[in-house]
N, C-alpha and C positions, 0 to 999 in steps of 0.2 A: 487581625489579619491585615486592614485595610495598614495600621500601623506600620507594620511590619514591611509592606510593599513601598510604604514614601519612603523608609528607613534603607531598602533596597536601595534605591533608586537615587537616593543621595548620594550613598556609597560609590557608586557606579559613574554619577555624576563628578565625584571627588577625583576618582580614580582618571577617571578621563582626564581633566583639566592637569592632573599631575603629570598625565602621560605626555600631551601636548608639551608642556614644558620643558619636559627632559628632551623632546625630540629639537626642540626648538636650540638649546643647548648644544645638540650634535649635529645641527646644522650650522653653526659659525663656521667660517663666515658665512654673513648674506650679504656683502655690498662689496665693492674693490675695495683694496688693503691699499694704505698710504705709509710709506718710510718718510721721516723726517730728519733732513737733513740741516742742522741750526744753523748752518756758514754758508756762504757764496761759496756757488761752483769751484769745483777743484782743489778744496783740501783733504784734509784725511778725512772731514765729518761725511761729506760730500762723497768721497772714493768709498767708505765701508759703506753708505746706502745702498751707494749703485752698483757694488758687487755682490749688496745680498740680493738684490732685484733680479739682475743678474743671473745667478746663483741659482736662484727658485724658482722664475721664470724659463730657464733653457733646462731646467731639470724636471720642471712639469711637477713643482713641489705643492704650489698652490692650484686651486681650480678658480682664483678671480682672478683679473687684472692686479698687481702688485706696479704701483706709481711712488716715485721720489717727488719730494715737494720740497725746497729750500727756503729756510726761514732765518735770515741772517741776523745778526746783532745783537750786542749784549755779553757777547762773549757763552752765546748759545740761550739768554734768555729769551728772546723772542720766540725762538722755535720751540722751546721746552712749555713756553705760556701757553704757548698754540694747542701743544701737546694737552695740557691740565686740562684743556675743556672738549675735547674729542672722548669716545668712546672707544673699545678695544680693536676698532680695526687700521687702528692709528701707531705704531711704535716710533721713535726717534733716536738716535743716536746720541750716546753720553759718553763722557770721561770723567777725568777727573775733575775738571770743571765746576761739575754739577754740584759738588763738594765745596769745591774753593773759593767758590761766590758767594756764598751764603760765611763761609768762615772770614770773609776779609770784608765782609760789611759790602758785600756790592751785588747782594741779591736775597729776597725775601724768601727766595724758593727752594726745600729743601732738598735731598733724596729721598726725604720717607713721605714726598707728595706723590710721588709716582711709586709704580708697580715693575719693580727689578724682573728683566724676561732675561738678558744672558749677558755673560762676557765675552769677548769674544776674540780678542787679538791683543798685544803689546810687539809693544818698540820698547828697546830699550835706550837706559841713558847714557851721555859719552860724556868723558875728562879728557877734551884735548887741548894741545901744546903746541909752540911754532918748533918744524922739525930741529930747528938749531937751538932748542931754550935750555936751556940751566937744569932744569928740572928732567933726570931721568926716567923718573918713577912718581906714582901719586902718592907712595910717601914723601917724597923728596916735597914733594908742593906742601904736602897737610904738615909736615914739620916746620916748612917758614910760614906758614896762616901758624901754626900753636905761637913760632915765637913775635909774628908781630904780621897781624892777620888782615891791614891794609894793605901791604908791602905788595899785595899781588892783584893784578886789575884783573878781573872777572867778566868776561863778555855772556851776556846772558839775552833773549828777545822771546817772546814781544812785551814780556812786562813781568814783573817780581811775583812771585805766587803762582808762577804754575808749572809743571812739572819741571822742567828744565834749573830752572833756579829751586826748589823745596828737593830735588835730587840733592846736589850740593850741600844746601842745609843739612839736613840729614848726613851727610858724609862726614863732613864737619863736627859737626854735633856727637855724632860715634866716636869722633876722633879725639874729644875732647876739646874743641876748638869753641868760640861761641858765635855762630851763625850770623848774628844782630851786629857784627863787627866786619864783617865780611866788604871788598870793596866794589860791587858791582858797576858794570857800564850798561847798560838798557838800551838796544838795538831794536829796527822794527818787526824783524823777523829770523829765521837763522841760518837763511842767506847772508843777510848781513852781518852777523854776528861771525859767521866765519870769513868772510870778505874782513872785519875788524882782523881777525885773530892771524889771517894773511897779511893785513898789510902792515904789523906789528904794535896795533894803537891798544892791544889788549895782550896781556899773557897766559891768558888760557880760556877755552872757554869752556860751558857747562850748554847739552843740548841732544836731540832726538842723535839717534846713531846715521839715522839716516842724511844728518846735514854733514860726515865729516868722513864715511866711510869709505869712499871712493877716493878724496884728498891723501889719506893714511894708505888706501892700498897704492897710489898713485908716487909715495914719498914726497906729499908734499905738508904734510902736516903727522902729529906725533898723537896714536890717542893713547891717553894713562893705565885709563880703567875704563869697565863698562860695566853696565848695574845687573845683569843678569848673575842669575844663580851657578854657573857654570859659563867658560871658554866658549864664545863661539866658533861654529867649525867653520868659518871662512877668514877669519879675525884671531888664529890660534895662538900670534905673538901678542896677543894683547890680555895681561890679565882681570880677570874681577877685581871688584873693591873687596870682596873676603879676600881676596887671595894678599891683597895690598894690606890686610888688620882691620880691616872697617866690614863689621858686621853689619854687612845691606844685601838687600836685594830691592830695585826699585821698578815695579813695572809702567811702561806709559801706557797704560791700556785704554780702548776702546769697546764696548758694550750697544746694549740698546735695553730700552726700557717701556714699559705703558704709561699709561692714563690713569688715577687711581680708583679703586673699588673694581676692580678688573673681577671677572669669578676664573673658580677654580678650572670649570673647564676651556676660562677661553685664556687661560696662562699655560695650562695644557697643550692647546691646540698650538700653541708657540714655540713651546717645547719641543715638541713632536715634532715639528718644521723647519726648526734652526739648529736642530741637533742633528737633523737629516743633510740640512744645508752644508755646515761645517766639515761634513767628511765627502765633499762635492770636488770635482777635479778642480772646476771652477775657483773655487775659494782655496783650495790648495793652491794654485798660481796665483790667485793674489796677495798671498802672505811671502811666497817667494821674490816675485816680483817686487813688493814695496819693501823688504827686509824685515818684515813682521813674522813674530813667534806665535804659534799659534795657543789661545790663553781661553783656551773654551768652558765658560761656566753655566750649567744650566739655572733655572729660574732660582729654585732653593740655595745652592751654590754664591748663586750672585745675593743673594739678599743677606745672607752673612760677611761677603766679601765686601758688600760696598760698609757694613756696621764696621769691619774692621777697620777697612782705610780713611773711613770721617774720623775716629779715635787718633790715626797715624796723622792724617795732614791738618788735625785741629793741633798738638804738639808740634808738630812742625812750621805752622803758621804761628803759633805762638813762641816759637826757638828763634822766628828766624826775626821778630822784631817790629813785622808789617802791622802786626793788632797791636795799640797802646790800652 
């Protein structure tokens, strides 16, 4: 009997301690939430933090303090390192980047160190033209790159490998052209790159929608094609690259991610919050506003999306010439 009652009481003992745990579980958080933003104030890494802060805070989505923290350099390695040694009340903001550094040799860190929480937005990409050029159409272009694919100066910023230039590639590359022959110009930004393609030192350039879209409603530049899946409705003379023969669609998207070893219920509790977020009035005007589609992937969703696009921009990074 006497047995029997410490065998009780173990039990009981067990049962407890598991209880504590699970409660401990559905209470995350317990400390304020930090977004990390990997760039200095004022880009797009910087603008999706602070509109999901934003977003969550004026909609009374979280019950902690939710704080942006900018962690510049590296082309988002810094802030992503920062990220690797936090705990789950930590997310940062990713793209393709996170991808691209580690394929082009200029980072150790991969995507599958962190814990995919969502996708979240795209830009898409633009083939524009000076409004008086030779080139009607983006076949007209990808026909003289087939027959002699220096012949055409390419403005491209802030540097080879990242989306704006591996859009291109890829275009190319469908079109039967070979990417690694291609003639680029490297600007610092895509400001400049279209201030290049205005002042005539380039004939086309390759870059976010957002640097050329106002120029083109404006007549003052020509865009080709643009990389989404379908016409946009404010851009209806402008067609896709399917629609041009080139089998693409290229998203510039934006996400955010964890810290790794995340558990299941606090990838959950992200879930639950950024899926509430995303249908916020809030984040609706910020996707209008900046000319972003909205590309909403939840946690599962995103961890198969980013498997696929390392597979896309490790072939693309290897088309276009930059890996020996």
């Amino acid at each position: 009997m006497k047995k029997l009652s410490v065998l009780l009481l173990v039990v009981l003992l067990l049962s407890a301690c598991s209880g504590g745990n699970s409660g401990a579980n559905k209470e995350f958080p317990t400390k304020n939430l930090e977004l990390i933003a990997p760039a200095s104030p004022g880009g797009g890494w910087d603008l999706t933090a602070r509109s999901m802060q934003k977003a969550m805070r004026d909609n009374d989505l979280v019950d902690k303090n939710i704080n942006v923290i900018n962690k510049p350099g590296g082309g988002g390695e810094t802030g992503w390192k920062y990220l690797k040694s936090k705990d789950s009340h930590h997310l940062a903001i990713n793209s393709s980047l996170v991808l691209t550094n580690e394929l082009l040799g200029q980072s150790d860190l991969s995507y599958k160190d962190f814990t995919p929480i969502a996708t979240l937005a795209t830009e898409w990409q633009a083939l524009a033209v000076p409004v008086d050029s030779e080139y009607e159409s983006a076949t007209e272009l990808m026909e003289q790159l087939e027959s002699d694919p220096k012949s055409v100066k390419i403005g491209v910023g802030p540097g080879l490998g990242n989306d704006d230039h591996l859009s291109i590639v890829q275009a190319a590359g469908e079109y039967g052209v070979d990417p690694a022959q291609l003639n680029f110009l490297v600007y610092e930004g895509g400001g400049d790159v279209v201030t290049a393609l205005l002042g005539g030192h380039v004939d086309a350039v390759t870059t976010s929608l957002s640097e050329v879209k106002d120029q083109h409603l404006a007549g003052k530049l020509k865009i080709l094609a643009v990389s989404s899946d379908k016409r946009l409705e404010d851009l209806d003379d402008v067609p896709t690259w399917k629609e041009e023969g080139v089998d693409m669609v290229f998203p510039h998207w934006r996400g955010v991610m964890g810290p790794p070893d995340m558990t299941e219920e606090e990838v959950a509790y992200w879930d639950k919050k950024i899926k509430e977020m995303v249908k916020t009035e809030d984040w609706q005007k910020l996707l209008k506003n900046n000319n972003w589609e909205d590309f909403y992937k939840d946690s599962e969703e995103s961890k198969k999306f980013m498997k696929e696009q390392h597979e896309l921009y490790e072939k693309l990074v290897n088309d276009s010439g930059l890996v020996k």
